[in-house]
C-alpha positions as CSV (number, residue, x, y, z in Angstrom):
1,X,-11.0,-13.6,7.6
2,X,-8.8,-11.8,5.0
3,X,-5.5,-12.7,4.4
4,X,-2.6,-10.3,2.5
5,X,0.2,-11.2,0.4
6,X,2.6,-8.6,-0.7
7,X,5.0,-8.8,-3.4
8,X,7.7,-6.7,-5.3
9,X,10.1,-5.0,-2.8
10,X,13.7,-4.6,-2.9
11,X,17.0,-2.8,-3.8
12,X,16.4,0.5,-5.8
13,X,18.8,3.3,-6.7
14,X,17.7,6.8,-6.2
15,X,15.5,8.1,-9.2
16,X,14.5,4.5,-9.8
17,X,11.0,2.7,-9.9
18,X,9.9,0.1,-7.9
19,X,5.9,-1.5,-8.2
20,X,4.2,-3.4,-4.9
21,X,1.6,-5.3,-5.1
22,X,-0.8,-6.6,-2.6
23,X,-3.5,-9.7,-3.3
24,X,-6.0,-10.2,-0.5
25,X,-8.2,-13.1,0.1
26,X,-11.0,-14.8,2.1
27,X,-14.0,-13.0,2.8
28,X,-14.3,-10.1,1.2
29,X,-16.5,-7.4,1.6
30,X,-17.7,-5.1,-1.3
31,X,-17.4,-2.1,0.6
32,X,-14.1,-1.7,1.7
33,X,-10.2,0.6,1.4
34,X,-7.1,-0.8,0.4
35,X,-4.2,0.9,0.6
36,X,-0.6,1.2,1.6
37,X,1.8,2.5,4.4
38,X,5.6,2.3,5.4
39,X,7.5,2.7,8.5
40,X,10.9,4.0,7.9
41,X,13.7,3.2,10.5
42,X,12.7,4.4,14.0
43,X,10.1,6.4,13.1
44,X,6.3,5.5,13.6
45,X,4.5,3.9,10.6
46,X,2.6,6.3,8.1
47,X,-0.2,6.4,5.3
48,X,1.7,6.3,1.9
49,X,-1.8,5.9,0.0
50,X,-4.8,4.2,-0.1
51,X,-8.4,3.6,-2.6
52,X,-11.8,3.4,-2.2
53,X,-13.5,0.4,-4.0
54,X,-15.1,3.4,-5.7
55,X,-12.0,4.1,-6.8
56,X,-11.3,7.8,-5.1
57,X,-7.4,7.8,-3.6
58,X,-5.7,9.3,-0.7
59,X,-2.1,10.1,-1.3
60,X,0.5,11.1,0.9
61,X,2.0,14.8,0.7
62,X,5.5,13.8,0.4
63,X,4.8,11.1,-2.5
64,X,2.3,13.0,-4.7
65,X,3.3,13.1,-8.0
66,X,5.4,10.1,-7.9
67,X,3.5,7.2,-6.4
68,X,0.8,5.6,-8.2
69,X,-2.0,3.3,-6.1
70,X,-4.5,1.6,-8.4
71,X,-6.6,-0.8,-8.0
72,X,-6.7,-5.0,-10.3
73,X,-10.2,-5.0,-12.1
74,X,-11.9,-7.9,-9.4
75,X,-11.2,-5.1,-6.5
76,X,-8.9,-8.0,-4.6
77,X,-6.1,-6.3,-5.7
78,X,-3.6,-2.9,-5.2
79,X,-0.9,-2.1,-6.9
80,X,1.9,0.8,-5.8
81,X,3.7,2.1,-8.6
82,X,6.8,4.1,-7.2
83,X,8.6,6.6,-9.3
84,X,11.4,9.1,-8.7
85,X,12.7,7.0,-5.3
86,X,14.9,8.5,-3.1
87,X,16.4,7.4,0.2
88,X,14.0,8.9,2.1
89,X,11.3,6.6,0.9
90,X,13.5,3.8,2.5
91,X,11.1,2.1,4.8
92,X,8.8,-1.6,5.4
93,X,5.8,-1.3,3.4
94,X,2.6,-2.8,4.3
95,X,-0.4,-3.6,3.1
96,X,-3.7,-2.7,4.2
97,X,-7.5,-3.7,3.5
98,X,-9.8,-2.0,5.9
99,X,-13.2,-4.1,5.6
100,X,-16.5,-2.5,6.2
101,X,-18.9,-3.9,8.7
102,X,-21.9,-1.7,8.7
103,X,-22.6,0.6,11.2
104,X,-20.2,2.9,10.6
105,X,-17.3,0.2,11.7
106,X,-14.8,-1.3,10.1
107,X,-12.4,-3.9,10.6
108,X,-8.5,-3.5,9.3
109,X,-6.2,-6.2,8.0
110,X,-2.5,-6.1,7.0
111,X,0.1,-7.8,5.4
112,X,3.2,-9.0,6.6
113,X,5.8,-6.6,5.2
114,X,7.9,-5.6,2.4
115,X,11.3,-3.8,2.6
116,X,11.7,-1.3,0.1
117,X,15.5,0.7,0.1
118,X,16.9,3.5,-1.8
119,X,20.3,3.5,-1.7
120,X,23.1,3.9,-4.7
């Protein structure tokens, strides 16, 4: 019911910036939390940073202070702005929309992938 499509990874050198974004479409539900996570080689996949359509974020311990989430202005939309790289941020990064359906319940969506590596 809601589709992902991520854009804007790649090739970075250490120190460098690097901005994901993420559209979603289909049915989508006011009340719902986009956000983003990575998985880097052979390890398990982890919470980067995510938003509230209220607009409250959740960041990471080991990228606060140099990742950015935010949000486009119809709320279909999340943007990761990615500052001071280094190789340890080398991993896939996906998307995620986590889609309220009352109750307490929710339903989560990703996106395919996007391969993000730090290297000089």
């Amino acid at each position: 019911q809601v589709q992902l499509v991520e854009s804007g990874g790649g090739l970075v050198q250490p120190g460098g910036s690097l901005r994901l974004s993420c559209a979603a479409s289909g049915r989508i539900a006011s009340i719902n939390q986009m956000g983003w996570y990575r998985q880097p080689p052979g390890k398990q996949r982890e919470l980067v940073a995510d938003i509230a359509s209220g607009g409250s974020t959740n960041y990471a311990d080991s990228v606060k202070g140099r990742f950015t989430i935010s949000r486009g202005n119809a709320k279909n939309t999340v943007y990761l702005q990615m500052s001071s790289l280094q190789s340890e941020d080398t991993a896939v990064y996906y998307c995620n929309f986590r889609k309220s359906r009352g109750f307490g319940r929710w339903d989560d969506y990703w996106g395919q992938g996007t391969q993000v590596t730090v290297s000089s």
